[in-house]
C-alpha positions in Angstrom: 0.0 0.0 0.0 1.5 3.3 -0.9 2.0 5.9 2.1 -0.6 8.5 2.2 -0.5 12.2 3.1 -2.1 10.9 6.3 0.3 8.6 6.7 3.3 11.5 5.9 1.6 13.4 8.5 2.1 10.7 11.4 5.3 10.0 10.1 6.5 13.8 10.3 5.2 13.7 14.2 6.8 10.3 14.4 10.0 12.5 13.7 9.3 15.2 16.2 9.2 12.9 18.8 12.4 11.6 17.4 14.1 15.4 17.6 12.5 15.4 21.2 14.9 12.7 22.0 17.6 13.9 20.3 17.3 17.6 22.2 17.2 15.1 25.5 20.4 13.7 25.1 18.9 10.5 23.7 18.7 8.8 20.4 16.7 9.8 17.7 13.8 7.9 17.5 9.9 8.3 17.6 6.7 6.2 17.2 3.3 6.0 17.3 0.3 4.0 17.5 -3.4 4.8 16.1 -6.3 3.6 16.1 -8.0 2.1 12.5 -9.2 5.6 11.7 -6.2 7.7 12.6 -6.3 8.9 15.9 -3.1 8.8 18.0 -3.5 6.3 20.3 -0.6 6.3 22.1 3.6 8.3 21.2 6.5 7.8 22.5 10.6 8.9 21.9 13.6 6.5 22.3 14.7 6.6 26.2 18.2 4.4 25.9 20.3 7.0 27.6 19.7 5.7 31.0 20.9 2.4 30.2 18.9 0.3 29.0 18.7 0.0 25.6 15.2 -2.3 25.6 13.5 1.6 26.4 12.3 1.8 22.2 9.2 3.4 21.4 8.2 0.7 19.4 8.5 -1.9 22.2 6.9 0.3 24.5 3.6 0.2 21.7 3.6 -3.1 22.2 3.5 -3.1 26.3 1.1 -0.1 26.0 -1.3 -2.2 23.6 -1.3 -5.6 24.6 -2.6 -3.7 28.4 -4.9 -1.6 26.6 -6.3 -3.0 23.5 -8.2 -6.2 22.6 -6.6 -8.4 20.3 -8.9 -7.2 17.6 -7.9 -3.6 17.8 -4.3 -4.4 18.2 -4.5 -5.7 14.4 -6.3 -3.1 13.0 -4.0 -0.3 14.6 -0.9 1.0 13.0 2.5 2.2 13.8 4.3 4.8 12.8 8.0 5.5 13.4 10.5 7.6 12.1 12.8 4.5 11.9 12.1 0.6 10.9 11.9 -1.4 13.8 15.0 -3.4 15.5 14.5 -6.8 15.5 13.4 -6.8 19.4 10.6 -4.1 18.5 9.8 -6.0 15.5 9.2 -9.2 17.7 7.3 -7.4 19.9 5.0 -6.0 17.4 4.4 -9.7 16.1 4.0 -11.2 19.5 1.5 -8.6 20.5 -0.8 -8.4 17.3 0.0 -5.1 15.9 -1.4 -3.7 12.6 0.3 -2.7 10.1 4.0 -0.6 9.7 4.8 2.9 8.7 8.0 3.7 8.4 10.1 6.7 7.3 13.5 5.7 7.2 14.7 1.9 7.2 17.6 -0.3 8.9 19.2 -0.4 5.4 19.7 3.1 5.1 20.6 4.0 8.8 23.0 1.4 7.9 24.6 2.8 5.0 24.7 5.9 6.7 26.7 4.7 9.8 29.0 3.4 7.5 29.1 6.5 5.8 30.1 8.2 8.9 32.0 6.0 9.8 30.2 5.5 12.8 30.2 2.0 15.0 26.9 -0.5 14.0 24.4 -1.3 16.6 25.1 -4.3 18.7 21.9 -6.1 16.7 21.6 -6.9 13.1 19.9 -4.4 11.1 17.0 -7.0 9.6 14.1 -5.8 7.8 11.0 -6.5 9.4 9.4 -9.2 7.8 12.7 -11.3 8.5 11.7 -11.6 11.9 7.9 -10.6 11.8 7.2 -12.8 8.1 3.6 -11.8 8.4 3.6 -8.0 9.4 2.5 -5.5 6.7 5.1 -2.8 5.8 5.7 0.4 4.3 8.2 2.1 3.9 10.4 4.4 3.4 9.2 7.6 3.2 11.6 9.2 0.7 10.3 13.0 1.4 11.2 12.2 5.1 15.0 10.7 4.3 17.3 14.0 4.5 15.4 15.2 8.0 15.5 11.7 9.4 19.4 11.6 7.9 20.2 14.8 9.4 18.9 13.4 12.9 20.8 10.6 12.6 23.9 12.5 11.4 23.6 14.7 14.8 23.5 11.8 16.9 26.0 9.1 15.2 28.5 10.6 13.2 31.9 11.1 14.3 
């Protein structure tokens, strides 16, 4: 399914919340869940700087949901984030029943990018989604989204 202007519109708050991280000392990274029709359900920002690096948005869709949300609405709700899910936050999603994904940058290009930079990998490999989730329905990236999300990244990982 191509990404709509609604969906460019969750995806340009999903990278607000990703600069709110960034301006907190944290990595750049936002997400959010809706409901079937559109309305924000749920947002969060990455929150890794204390020390644990399990503290993803995505991930904590997936507590927020399965506590909140039947397993019907879980699959009819999607996610946005600035960036395609890790594998853990992939898994998550699965496990829990999330809709589909939205995404505006993905793991292959914040890959390429590090490289670029010369900056250090993460610690996990940078999968697509449906290697770990088979059955999730993706989209993404967002191309008009790819030089803000860059420039994030670029503030945050390059040397």
């Amino acid at each position: 399914m191509p990404i709509s202007d609604d969906d460019l519109a969750h995806l340009s708050r999903c990278v607000d919340l990703a600069r709110t991280a960034l301006a907190d000392g944290d990595e750049p990274f936002g997400s959010l869940l809706t409901d079937p029709g559109g309305v924000v359900l749920f947002e969060d920002h990455n929150r890794v700087k204390g020390g644990d690096a399990t503290r993803h948005p995505e991930f904590a869709i997936a507590r927020w949901a399965a506590e909140q949300l039947s397993p019907e609405m879980r699959a009819r709700s999607p996610v946005y984030t600035s960036g395609e899910h890790c594998p853990m936050c992939a898994a998550a999603h699965a496990w829990v029943g999330l809709g589909r994904i939205v995404y505006a940058a993905s793991s292959a290009q914040l890959t390429q990018w590090l490289r670029e930079w010369g900056a250090a990998a993460p610690p996990v490999a940078a999968l697509p989604i449906t290697e770990v989730a088979p059955d999730a329905h993706v989209d993404g990236p967002a191309p008009e989204l790819a030089e803000e999300v860059k420039a994030l990244y670029a503030t945050a990982f390059a040397g």
